[in-house]
NUKOL-838591 format. One record per residue (C-alpha): residue number from 0; residue in three letters; z, x, y. Coordinates in steps of 0.05 Angstrom, whole numbers. Layout:
[NUM Ala [Z X Y]];
...
***
This chain:
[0 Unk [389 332 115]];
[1 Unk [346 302 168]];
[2 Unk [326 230 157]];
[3 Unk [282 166 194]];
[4 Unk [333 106 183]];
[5 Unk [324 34 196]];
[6 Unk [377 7 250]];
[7 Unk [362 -56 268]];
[8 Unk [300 -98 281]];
[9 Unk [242 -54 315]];
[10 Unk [301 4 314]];
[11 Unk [288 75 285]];
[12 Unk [329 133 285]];
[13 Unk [327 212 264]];
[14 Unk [392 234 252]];
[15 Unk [427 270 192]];
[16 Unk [442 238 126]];
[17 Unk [478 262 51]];
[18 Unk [424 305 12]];
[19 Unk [410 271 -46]];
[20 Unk [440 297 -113]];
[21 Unk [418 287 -190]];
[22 Unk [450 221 -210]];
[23 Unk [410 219 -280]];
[24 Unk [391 273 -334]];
[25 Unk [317 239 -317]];
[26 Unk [318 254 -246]];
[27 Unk [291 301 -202]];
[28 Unk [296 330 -127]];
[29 Unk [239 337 -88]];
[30 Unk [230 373 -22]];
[31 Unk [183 322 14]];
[32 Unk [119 357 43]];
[33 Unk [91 299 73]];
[34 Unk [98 224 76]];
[35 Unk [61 172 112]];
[36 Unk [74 108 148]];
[37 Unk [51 41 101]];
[38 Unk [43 -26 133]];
[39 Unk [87 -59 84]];
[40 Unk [140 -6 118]];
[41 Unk [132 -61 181]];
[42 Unk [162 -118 145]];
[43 Unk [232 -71 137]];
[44 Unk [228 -46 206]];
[45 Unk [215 -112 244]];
[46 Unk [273 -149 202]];
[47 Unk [225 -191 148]];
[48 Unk [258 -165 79]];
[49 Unk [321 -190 64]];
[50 Unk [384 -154 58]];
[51 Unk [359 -94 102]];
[52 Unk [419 -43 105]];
[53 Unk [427 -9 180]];
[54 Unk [421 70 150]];
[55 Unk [375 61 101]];
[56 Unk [321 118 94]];
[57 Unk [245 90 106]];
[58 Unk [187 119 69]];
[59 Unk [155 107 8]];
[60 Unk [90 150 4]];
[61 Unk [100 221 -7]];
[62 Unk [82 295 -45]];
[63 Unk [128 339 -46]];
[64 Unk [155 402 -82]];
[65 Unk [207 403 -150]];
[66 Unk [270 435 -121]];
[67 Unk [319 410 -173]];
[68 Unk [308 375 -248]];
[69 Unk [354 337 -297]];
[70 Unk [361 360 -367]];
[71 Unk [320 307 -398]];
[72 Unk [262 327 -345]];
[73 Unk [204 354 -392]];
[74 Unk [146 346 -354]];
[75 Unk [158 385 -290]];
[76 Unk [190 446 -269]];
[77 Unk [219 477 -199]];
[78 Unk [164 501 -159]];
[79 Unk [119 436 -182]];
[80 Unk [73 402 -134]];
[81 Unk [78 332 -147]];
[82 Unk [52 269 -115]];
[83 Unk [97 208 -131]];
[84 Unk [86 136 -148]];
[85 Unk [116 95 -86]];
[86 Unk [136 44 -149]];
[87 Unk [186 65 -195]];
[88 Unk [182 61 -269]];
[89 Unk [214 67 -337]];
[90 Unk [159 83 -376]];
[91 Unk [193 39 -430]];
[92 Unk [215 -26 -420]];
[93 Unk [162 -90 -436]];
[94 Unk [127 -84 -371]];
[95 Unk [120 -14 -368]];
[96 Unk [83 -15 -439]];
[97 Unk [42 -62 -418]];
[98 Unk [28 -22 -357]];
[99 Unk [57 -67 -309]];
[100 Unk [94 -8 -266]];
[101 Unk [120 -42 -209]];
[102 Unk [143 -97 -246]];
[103 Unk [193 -51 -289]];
[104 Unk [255 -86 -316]];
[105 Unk [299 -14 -308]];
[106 Unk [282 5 -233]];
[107 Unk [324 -56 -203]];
[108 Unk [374 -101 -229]];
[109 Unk [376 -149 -149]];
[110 Unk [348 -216 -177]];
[111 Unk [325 -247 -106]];
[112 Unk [279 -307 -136]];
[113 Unk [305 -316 -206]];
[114 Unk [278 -246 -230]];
[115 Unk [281 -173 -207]];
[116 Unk [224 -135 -180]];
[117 Unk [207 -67 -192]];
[118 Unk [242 -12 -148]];
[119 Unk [208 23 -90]];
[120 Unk [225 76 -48]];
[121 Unk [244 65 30]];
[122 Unk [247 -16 25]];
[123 Unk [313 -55 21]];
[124 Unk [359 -70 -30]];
[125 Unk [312 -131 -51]];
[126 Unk [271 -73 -82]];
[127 Unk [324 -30 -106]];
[128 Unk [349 -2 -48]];
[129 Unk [320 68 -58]];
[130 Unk [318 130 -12]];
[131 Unk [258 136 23]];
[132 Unk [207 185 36]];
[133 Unk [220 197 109]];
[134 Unk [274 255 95]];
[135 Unk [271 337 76]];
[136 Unk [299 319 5]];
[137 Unk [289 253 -42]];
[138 Unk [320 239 -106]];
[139 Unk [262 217 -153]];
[140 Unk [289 170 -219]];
[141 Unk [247 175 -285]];
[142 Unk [215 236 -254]];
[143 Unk [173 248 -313]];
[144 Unk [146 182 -307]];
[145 Unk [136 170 -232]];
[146 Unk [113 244 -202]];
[147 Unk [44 273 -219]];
[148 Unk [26 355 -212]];
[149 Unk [-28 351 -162]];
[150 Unk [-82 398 -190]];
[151 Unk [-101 469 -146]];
[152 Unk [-150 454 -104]];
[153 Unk [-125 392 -78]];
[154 Unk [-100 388 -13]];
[155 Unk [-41 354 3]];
[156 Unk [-70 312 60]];
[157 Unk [-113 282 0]];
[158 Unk [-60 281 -56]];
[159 Unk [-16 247 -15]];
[160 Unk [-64 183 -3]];
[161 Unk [-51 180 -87]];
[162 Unk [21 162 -83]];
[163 Unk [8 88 -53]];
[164 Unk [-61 77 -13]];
[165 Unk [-104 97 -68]];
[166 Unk [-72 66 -131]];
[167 Unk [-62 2 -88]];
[168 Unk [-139 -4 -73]];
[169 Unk [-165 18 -137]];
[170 Unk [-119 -33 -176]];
[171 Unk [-147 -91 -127]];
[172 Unk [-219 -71 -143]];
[173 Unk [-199 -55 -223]];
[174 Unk [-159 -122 -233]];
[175 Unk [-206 -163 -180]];
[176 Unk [-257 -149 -240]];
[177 Unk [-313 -112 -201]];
[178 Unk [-374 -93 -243]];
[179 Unk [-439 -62 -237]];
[180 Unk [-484 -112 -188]];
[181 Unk [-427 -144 -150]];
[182 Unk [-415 -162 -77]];
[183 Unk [-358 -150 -57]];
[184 Unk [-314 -173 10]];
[185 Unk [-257 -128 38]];
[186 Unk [-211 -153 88]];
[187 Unk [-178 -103 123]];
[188 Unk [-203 -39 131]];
[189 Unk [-141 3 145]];
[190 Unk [-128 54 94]];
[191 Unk [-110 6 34]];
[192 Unk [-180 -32 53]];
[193 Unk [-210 26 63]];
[194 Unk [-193 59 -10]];
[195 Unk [-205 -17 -37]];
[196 Unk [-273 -9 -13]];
[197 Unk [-279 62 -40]];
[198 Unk [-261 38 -110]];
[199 Unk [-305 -14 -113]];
[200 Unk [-368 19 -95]];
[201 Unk [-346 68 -146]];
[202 Unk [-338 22 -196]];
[203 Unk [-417 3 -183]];
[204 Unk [-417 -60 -135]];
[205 Unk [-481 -71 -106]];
[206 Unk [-462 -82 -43]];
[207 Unk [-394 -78 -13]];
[208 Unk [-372 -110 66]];
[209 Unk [-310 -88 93]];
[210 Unk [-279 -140 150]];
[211 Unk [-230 -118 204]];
[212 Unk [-227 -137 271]];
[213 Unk [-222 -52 299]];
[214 Unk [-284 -18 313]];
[215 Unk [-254 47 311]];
[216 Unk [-234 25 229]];
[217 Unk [-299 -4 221]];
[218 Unk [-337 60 244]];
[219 Unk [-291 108 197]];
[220 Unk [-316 61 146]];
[221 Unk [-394 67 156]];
[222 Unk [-384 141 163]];
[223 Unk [-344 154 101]];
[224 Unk [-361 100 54]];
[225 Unk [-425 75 32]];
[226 Unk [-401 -2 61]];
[227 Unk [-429 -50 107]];
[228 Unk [-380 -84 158]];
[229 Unk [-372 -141 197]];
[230 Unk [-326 -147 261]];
[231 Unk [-283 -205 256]];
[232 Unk [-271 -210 333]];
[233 Unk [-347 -222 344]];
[234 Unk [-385 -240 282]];
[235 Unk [-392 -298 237]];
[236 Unk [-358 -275 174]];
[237 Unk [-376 -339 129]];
[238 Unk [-449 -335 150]];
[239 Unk [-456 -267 141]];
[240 Unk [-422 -267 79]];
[241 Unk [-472 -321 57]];
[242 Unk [-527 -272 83]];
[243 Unk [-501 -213 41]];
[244 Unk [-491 -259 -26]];
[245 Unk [-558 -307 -32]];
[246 Unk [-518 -357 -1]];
[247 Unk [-469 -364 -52]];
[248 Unk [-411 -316 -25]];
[249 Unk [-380 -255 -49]];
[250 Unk [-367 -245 -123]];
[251 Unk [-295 -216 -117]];
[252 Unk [-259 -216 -46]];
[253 Unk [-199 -166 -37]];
[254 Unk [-157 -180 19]];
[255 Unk [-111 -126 49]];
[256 Unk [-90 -146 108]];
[257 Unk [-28 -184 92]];
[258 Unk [16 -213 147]];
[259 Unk [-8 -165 191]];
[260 Unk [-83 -202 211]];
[261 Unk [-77 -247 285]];
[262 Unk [-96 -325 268]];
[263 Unk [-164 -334 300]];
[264 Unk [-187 -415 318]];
[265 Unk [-157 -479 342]];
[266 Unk [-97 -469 291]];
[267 Unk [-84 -396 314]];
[268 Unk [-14 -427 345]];
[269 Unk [14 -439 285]];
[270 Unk [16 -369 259]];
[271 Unk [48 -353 323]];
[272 Unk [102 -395 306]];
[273 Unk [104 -370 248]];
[274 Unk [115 -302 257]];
[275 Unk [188 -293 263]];
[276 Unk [226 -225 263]];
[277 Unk [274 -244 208]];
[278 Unk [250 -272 140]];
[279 Unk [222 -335 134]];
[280 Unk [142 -368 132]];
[281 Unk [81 -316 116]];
[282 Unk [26 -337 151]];
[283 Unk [-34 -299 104]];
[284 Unk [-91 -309 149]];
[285 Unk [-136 -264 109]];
[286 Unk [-120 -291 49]];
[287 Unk [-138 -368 60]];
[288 Unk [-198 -335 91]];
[289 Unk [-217 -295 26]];
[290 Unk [-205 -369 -13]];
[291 Unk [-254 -389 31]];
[292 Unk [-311 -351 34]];
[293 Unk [-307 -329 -44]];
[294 Unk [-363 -358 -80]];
[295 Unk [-350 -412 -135]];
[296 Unk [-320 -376 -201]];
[297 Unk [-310 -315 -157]];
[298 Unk [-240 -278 -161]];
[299 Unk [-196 -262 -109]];
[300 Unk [-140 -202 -104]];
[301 Unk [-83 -206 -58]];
[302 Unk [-60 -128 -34]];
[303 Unk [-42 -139 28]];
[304 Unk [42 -139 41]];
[305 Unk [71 -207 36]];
[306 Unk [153 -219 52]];
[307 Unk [167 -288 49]];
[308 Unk [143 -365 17]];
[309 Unk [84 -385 44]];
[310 Unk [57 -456 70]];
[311 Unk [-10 -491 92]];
[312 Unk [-38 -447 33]];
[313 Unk [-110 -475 3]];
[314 Unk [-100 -488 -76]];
[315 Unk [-146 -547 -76]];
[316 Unk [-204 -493 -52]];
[317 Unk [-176 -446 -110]];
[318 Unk [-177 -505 -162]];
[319 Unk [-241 -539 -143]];
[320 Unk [-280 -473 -136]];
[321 Unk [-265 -446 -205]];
[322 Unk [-229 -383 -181]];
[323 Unk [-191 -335 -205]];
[324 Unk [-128 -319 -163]];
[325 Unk [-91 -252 -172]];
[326 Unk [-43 -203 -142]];
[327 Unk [7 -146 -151]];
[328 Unk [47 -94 -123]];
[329 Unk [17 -24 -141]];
[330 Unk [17 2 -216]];
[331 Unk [12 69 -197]];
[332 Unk [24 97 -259]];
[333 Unk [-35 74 -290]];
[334 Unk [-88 103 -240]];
[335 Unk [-52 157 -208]];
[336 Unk [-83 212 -260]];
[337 Unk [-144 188 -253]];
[338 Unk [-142 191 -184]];
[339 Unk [-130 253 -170]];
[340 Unk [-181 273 -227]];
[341 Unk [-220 247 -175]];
[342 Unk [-205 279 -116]];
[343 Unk [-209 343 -160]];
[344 Unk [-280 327 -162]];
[345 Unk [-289 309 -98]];
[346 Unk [-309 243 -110]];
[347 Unk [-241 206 -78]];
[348 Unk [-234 237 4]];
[349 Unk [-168 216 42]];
[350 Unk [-159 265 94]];
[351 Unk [-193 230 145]];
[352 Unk [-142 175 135]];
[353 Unk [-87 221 162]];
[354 Unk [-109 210 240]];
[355 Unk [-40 229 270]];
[356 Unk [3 282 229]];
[357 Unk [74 311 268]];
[358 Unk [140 331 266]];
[359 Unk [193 281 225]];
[360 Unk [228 283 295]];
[361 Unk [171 248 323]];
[362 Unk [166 194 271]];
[363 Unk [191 133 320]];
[364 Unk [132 154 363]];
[365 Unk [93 149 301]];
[366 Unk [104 82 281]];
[367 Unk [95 59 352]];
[368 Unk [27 87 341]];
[369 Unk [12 52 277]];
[370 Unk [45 -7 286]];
[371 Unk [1 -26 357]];
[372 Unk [-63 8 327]];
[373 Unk [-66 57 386]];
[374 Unk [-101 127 399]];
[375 Unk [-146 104 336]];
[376 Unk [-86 110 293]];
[377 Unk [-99 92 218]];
[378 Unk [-37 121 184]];
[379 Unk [13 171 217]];
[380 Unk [37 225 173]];
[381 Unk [104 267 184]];
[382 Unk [123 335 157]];
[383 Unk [200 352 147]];
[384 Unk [206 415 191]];
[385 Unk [257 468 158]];
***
């Protein structure tokens, strides 16, 4: 089958790979539909997770269509549309009962700082070492537990935002505790932000500011969401912030950006430095700036991709202002239902999220597109042909 594989630093490829084949009776083949480009896809591809394999398949946000199911498959049947959690999970071990999905004790067994993530598609062995999502076919582990029939009526451009995007942002707004009356700060207002932002205003904040530094991101924004935004390029976030919040600062602040912001200020240098492309340092600008600007006994949730230790990192401002520090990879498994319950109703929209959509041949192109922010380019999605 046709693939996108990781060959070095910076280095993509299309070329043919092994279909996949059941390996478990709780498997499951799916013919990929769509998949989408994720920023935490740029750590792999610029060289930041360790023990990246040249050949392995990228992707980890997908719908597809049942092809092929184990015998201990209940839940889904050839012919199935399903939409599948980028995470992978057991559905039984500890973690998984208490709904911690991507932290699942049966989805990877590579302990890489004295315990073993969860597994996710398309990333390197760190996380499994998984086939991704950039590929006709992908061989899908605890399929009962990890892919979701998207209901008729449902497009695919908008189911397919509930395999990664969505969960992600609704879990920062769900486990930042947002509530009726709050203000709430997002930085970053690519699709993660974006669907951050979403969740929180449907949750019932008050009044919700999403940060970036794009106007073309900050426009999609206004016009899709009912947010306020600020332009970090040419506005004074802290003041503003202060303006929104009676001058104490935002109630929960949900950064995700990640590695990914620019360091801004007389420091800006050293996340220069710091930004190597093999693993080492983080530099999480918009973190340290969402420590910041939180108000005193405010929470803050960390989405945004992070690959490596992290230094010059302000736990006296976390300590001394009383807040509450959290973060995660994506439990899809607990959302993803809801979700698309949602965009059933109408009340979740992701299609304008999809700016660029082509051929799997073009995917290089594609990630040149995301990766530089160009022609507008939110998230580029690529359909198998054949």
């Amino acid at each position: 089958m046709k693939a996108v594989v990781w060959q070095g630093a910076a280095e993509l490829r299309v070329t043919q790979v092994p279909d996949p084949q059941l390996r478990n009776e709780q498997d499951a083949i799916i013919r990929v539909l769509k998949s989408v480009t994720c920023g935490s896809d740029l750590h792999l591809l610029g060289g930041r997770l360790p023990f990246p394999r040249r050949g392995d398949v990228l992707g980890h946000e997908f719908l597809g269509e049942v092809v092929e199911v184990g015998p201990r498959v209940r839940r889904h049947r050839v012919g199935d549309r399903v939409v599948v959690c980028s995470f992978i999970s057991c559905g039984r071990c500890w973690h998984c009962r208490q709904e911690e999905y991507s932290l699942c004790d049966n989805a990877d067994t590579e302990a890489t700082a004295g315990f073993a993530p969860g597994g996710c598609y398309g990333s390197s062995p760190a996380l499994g070492g998984f086939a991704g999502s950039h590929a006709e076919y992908v061989r899908v582990p605890y399929a009962d537990q990890g892919a979701f029939n998207v209901p008729d009526g449902v497009s695919d451009e908008r189911a397919l935002f509930a395999s990664d995007s969505a969960p992600t942002g609704w879990m920062g707004a769900d486990l930042g505790g947002v509530k009726p009356g709050d203000v709430v700060a997002v930085w970053g207002a690519g699709a993660v932000g974006h669907l951050a932002a979403s969740a929180a205003v449907l949750l019932g904040a008050e009044r919700v500011i999403v940060i970036d530094r794009l106007d073309d991101r900050l426009a999609m924004a206004r016009t899709h969401l009912d947010v306020e935004t600020l332009n970090h390029r040419t506005q004074d976030v802290g003041g503003e912030l202060r303006e929104h919040s009676g001058g104490r600062g935002p109630d929960v602040c949900i950064e995700a950006v990640g590695t990914q912001a620019p360091s801004t200020g007389p420091r800006s240098w050293y996340g220069r430095v710091r930004r190597q492309p093999r693993p080492g340092p983080d530099r999480p600008v918009a973190a340290r700036e969402a420590i910041r600007h939180c108000r005193k006994g405010g929470s803050v949730f960390l989405l945004g991709g992070h690959a490596g230790p992290v230094d010059r990192f302000p736990l006296a401002e976390v300590v001394n202002k009383g807040l509450t520090l959290r973060g995660a990879r994506q439990h899809g498994q607990r959302y993803i239902p809801m979700l698309l319950e949602r965009m059933a109703r109408g009340e979740l929209v992701t299609e304008h999220l999809a700016t660029h959509t082509m051929p799997l041949d073009q995917a290089p192109q594609g990630y040149q597109l995301f990766q530089n922010r160009l022609d507008g380019c939110v998230r580029a999605v690529f359909e198998p042909v054949g």
